[in-house]
BAKOLDO-984645 format. One line per 3 residues: number of its first residue (from 1); their letters; for each residue x, y, z of C-alpha. Coordinates in nm, 3 decimals. Example, Ala and Ser with C-alpha at 12.3 -4.5 7.8 and 13.67 -1.06 7.14 Angstrom:
% residues 2
1) AS) 1.230 -0.450 0.780  1.367 -0.106 0.714
This chain:
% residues 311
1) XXX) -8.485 -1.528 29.965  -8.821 -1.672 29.815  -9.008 -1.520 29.521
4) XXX) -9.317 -1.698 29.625  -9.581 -1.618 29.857  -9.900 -1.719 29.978
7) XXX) -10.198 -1.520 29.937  -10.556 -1.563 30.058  -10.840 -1.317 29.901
10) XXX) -10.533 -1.037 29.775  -10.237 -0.959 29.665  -9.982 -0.827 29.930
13) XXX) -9.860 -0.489 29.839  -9.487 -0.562 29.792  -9.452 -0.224 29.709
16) XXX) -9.463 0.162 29.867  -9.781 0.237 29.902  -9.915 0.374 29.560
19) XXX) -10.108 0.644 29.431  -10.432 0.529 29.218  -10.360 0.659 28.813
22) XXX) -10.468 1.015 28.825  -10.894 1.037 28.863  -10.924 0.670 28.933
25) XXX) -10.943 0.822 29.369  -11.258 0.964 29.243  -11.381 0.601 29.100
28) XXX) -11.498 0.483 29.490  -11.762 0.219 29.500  -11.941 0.315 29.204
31) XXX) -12.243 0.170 29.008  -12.128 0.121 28.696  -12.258 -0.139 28.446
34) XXX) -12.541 -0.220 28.718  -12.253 -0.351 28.921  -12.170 -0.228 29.244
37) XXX) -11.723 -0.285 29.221  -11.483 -0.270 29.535  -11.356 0.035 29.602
40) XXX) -10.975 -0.090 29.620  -11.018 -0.414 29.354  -10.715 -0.651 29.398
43) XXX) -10.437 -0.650 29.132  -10.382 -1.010 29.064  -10.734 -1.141 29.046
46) XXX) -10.708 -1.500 29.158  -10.894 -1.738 29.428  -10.662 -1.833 29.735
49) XXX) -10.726 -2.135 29.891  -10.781 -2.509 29.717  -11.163 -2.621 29.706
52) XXX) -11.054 -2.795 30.009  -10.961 -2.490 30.191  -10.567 -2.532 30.138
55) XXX) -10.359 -2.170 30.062  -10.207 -2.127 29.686  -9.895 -1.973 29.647
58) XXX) -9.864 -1.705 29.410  -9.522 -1.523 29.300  -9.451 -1.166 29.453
61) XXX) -9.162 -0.966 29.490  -8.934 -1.117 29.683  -8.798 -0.990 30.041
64) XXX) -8.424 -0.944 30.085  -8.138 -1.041 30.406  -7.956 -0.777 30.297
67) XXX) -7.922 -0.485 30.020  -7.645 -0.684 29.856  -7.895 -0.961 29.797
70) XXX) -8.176 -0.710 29.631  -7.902 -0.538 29.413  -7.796 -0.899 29.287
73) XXX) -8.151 -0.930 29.209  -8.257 -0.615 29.010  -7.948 -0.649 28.812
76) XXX) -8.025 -1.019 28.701  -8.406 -0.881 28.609  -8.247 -0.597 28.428
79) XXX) -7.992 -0.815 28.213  -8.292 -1.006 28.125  -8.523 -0.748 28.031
82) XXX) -8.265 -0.655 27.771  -8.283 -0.999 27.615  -8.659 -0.984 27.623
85) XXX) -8.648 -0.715 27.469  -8.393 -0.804 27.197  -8.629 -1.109 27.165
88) XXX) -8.893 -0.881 27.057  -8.676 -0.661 26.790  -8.676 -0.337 27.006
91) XXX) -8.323 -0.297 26.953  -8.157 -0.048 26.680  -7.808 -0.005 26.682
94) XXX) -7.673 0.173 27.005  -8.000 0.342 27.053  -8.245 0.234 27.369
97) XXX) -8.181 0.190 27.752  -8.306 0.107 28.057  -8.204 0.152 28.396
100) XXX) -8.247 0.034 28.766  -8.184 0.236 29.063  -7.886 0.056 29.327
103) XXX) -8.072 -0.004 29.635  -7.707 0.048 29.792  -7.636 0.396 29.649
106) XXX) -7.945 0.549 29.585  -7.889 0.821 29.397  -7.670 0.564 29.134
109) XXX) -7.812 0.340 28.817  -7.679 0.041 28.642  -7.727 0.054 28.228
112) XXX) -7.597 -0.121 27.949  -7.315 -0.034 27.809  -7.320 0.189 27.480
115) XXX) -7.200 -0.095 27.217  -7.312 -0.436 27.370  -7.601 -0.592 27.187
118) XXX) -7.901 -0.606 27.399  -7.936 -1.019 27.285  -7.583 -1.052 27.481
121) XXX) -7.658 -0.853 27.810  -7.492 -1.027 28.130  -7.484 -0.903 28.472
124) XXX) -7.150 -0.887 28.413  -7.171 -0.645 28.150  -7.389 -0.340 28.327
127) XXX) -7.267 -0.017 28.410  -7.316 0.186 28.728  -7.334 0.572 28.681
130) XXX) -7.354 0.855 28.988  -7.616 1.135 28.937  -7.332 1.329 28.715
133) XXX) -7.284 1.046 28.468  -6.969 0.921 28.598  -6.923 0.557 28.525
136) XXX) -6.846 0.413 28.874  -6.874 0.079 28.759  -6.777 -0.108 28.432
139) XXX) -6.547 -0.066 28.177  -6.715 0.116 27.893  -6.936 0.461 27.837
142) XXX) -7.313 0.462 27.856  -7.568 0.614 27.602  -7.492 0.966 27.634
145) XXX) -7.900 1.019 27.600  -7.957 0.728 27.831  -7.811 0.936 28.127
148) XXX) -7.972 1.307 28.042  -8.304 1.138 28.021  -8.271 0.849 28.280
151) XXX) -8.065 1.062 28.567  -8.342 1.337 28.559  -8.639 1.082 28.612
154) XXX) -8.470 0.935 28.869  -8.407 1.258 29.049  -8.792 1.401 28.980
157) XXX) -8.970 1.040 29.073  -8.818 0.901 29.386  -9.092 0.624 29.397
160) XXX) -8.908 0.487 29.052  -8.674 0.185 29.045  -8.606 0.168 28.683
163) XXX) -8.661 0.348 28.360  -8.705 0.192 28.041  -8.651 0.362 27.630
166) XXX) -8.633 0.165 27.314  -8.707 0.293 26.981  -8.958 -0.012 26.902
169) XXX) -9.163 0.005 26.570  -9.490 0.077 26.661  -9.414 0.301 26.956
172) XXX) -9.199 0.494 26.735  -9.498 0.530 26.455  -9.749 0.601 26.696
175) XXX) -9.544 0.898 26.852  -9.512 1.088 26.506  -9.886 1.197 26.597
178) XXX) -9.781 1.352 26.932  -10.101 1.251 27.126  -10.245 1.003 27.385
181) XXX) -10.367 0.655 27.361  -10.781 0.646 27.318  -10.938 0.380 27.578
184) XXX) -11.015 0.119 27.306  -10.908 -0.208 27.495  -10.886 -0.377 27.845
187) XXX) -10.491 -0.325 27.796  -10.504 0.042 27.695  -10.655 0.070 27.968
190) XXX) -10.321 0.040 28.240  -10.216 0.342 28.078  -10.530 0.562 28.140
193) XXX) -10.444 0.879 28.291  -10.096 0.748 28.379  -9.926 0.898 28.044
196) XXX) -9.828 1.151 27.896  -9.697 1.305 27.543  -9.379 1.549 27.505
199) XXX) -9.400 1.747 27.197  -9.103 1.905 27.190  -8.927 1.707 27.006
202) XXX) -8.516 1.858 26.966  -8.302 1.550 26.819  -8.074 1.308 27.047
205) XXX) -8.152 1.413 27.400  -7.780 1.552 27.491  -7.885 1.798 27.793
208) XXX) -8.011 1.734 28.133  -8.279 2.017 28.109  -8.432 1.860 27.847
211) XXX) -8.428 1.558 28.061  -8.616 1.742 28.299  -8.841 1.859 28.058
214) XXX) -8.921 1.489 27.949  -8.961 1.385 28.314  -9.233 1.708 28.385
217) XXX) -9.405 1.569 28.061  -9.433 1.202 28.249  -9.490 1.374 28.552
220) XXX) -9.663 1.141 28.776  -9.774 0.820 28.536  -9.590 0.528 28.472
223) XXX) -9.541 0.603 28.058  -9.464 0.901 27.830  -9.487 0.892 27.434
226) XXX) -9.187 1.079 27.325  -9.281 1.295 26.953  -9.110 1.156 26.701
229) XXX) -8.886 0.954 26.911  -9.043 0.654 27.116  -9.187 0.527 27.418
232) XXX) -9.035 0.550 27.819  -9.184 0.357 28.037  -9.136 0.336 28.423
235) XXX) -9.188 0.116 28.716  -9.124 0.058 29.109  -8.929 -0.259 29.004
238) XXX) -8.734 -0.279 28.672  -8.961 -0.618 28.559  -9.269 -0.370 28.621
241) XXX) -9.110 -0.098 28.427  -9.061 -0.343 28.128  -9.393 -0.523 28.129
244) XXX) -9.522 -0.172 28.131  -9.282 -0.132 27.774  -9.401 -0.437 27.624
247) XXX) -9.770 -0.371 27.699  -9.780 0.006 27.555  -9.571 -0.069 27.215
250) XXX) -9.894 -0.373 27.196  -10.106 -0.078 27.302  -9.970 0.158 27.037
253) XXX) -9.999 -0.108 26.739  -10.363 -0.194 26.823  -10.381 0.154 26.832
256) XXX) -10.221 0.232 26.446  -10.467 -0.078 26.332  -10.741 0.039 26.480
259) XXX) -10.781 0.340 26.318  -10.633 0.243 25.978  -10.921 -0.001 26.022
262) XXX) -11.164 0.322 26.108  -11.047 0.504 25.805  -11.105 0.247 25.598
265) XXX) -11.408 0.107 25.648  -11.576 0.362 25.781  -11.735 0.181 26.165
268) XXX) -11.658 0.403 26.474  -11.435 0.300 26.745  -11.665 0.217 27.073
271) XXX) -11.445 0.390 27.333  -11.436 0.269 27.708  -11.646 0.472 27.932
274) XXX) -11.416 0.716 28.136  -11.536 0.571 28.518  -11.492 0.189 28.313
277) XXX) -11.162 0.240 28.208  -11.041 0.440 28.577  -11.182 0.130 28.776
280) XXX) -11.053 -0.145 28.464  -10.720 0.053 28.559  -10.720 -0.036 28.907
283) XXX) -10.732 -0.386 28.853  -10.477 -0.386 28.568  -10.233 -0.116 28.602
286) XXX) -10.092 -0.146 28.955  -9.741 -0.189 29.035  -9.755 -0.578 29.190
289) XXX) -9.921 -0.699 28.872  -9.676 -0.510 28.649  -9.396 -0.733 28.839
292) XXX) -9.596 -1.037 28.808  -9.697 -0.952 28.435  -9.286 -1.010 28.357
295) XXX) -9.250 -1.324 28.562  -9.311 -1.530 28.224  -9.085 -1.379 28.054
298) XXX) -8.794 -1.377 28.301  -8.866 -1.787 28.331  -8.806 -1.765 27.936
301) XXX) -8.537 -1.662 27.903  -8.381 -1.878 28.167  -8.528 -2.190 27.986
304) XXX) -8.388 -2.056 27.646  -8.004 -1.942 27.776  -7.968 -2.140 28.054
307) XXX) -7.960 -1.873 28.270  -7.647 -1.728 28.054  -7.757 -1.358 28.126
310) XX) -7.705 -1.422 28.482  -7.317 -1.440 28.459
């Protein structure tokens, strides 16, 4: 099994085929900017040959002997992801989750277990739950919240892999104004159209139909800013589901300074055009790219633990 691959002028979808972010279909081959843009831009932007004509090799998801082999794999991405995360101080007590679907049992998830620090993750640690909540798996309870959100947008979205919730700093203080991101950078821009807000906001998420109601509220995007709670984040692989994480709590912190800065000194935000930001979208907000956005941090943490997360 190889996590390399050669590319030429694209990026091989690795992937289901997926739907464009909600009005980018309607992008086309536009004129925009005096530039006449491909209709279907590649994800990872990159030349593929040498100047001498020779193929580079670029990282993509990785094909699989057997579903054995690809479960081994999403659960070593998924212990690391928690570390990465942990790295970046989105952990708080027993609160936050993330999950991957078993490509064996697909209607199963692994998760952390409730107590474990997410800086101490292993494969060894991770927790398989049925569709009911039953730990299959593992010897300790999951996140009682982790399973009435996570099981429901696993039912709605068959096209998701993994689900991700932490109760990070700046996604948390962005969510207490219960409304979308505004277009103001490249980045913001992998979100546009592709999340959504649920303002209902009821305490510790303890019942599957409000599960269902957070999953309607993310409906078909790959984010959803929870009121007064967070950020979820989702993705066809669990390293796409996490880049995703760590690019929309960046997203909602340029966000906070950007209109502190506003406020204060008065200057207008320049917002990206609507047709700007569905094309920019294209190019930076597809699943392959998600997967290849985490790459660098996966190789991180193997440098710094020596690959301890993978026991």
């Amino acid at each position: 099994m190889s996590a390399t691959e050669t590319i030429t002028e694209t990026t091989p979808q690795s992937f289901p085929a997926a739907s464009a972010p909600n009005g980018a279909s309607a992008v086309g081959k536009t004129l925009m900017n005096e530039q006449e843009k491909a209709q279907d831009p590649p994800q990872v932007q990159v030349t593929g040959t040498t100047k001498s004509g020779k193929k580079l090799n670029i990282r993509s998801y990785p094909q699989f002997d057997n579903l054995e082999d690809e479960r081994l794999y999403r659960k070593q991405h998924l212990a690391a992801a928690f570390r990465v995360f942990a790295d970046r101080g989105f952990d708080e007590g027993v609160a936050g989750h993330i999950s991957v679907r078993d490509p064996i049992l697909t209607d199963h998830f692994w998760l952390n277990p409730l107590s474990k620090h997410f800086s101490l993750i292993k494969v060894s640690d991770l927790i398989l739950c049925d569709e009911d909540g039953n730990v299959v798996e593992g010897t300790e309870p999951v996140n009682g919240a982790a399973f009435a959100i996570h099981s429901q947008i696993h039912k709605a979205r068959p096209d998701v892999t993994a689900a991700c919730h932490a109760h990070s700093v700046h996604g948390k203080a962005f969510s207490a104004f219960g409304r979308e991101l505004e277009m103001i950078t490249q980045d913001a821009c992998r979100f546009h159209r592709s999340h959504g807000v649920y303002a209902d906001f009821r305490g510790v998420v303890l019942d599957s139909e409000e599960g269902r109601r957070i999953a309607r509220a993310l409906g078909g995007g790959k984010a959803v800013i929870l009121q007064n709670h967070g950020l979820l984040t989702v993705g066809r692989s669990v390293d796409e589901a996490a880049f995703w994480f760590l690019s929309l709590e960046r997203t909602c912190q340029a966000q906070l300074l950007a209109d502190a800065a506003a406020a204060g000194s008065g200057y207008r935000k320049i917002l990206i055009d609507d047709d700007e930001a569905a094309y920019t979208a294209l190019q930076v907000g597809g699943p392959d790219k998600g997967w290849l956005a985490f790459q660098p941090y996966y190789d991180e943490q193997l440098a710094k633990t020596n690959g301890d997360f993978l026991n």
